[in-house]
N, C-alpha and C positions, 0 to 999 in steps of 0.2 A: 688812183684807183687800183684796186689789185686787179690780177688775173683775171680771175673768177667772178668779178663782180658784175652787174648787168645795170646800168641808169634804169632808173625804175620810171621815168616818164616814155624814155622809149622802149621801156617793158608795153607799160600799158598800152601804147600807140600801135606798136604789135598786135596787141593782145584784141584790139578793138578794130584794125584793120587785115588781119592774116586768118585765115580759115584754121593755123594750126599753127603753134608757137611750141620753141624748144624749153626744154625744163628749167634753164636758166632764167629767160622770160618771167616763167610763172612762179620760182623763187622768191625774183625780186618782189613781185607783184604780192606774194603773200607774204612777206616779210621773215623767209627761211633760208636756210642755210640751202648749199648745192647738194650737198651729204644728203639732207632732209630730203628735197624733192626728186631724187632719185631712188630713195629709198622709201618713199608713198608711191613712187611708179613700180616700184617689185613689188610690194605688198597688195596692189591690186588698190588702195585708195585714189588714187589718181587714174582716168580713162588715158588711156597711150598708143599711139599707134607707132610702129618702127618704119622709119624711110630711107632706105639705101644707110643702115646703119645708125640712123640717128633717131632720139626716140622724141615724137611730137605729139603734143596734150590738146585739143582740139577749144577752139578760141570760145566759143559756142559755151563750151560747159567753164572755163576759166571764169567769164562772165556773170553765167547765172550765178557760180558760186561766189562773187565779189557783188552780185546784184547791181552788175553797169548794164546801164540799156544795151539792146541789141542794136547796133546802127541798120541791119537789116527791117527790124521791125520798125524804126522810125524814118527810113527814107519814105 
């Protein structure tokens, strides 16, 4: 695996268990490059929030936009 690459099932395991996952995560999870999803986080397509430097995409809206259930709404 290179560098930069992220397992895309524990992208998703992430994605489905953390309040807010890094942009690598949600790459893998849509099938884009790092380039790409840092570069929908400055354009304002992607929602982001910055924490002590590092920028995190909120699990919440990852979700709706892959249309995975919310494990909050089905516990």
């Amino acid at each position: 695996m290179a560098q930069h690459q992220t397992d895309t099932s524990a992208a998703l395991h992430r994605i489905m268990t953390d309040p807010a996952v890094g942009t690598l995560d949600v790459a893998a999870a849509f099938g884009v490059s790092r380039s790409k999803a840092y570069e929908s986080v400055k354009a304002g397509d992607w929602p982001s929030i910055k924490v002590r430097g590092c920028v995190r995409i909120p699990s919440a809206w990852v979700r709706a936009q892959l249309m995975l259930e919310d494990p909050a709404v089905s516990a």
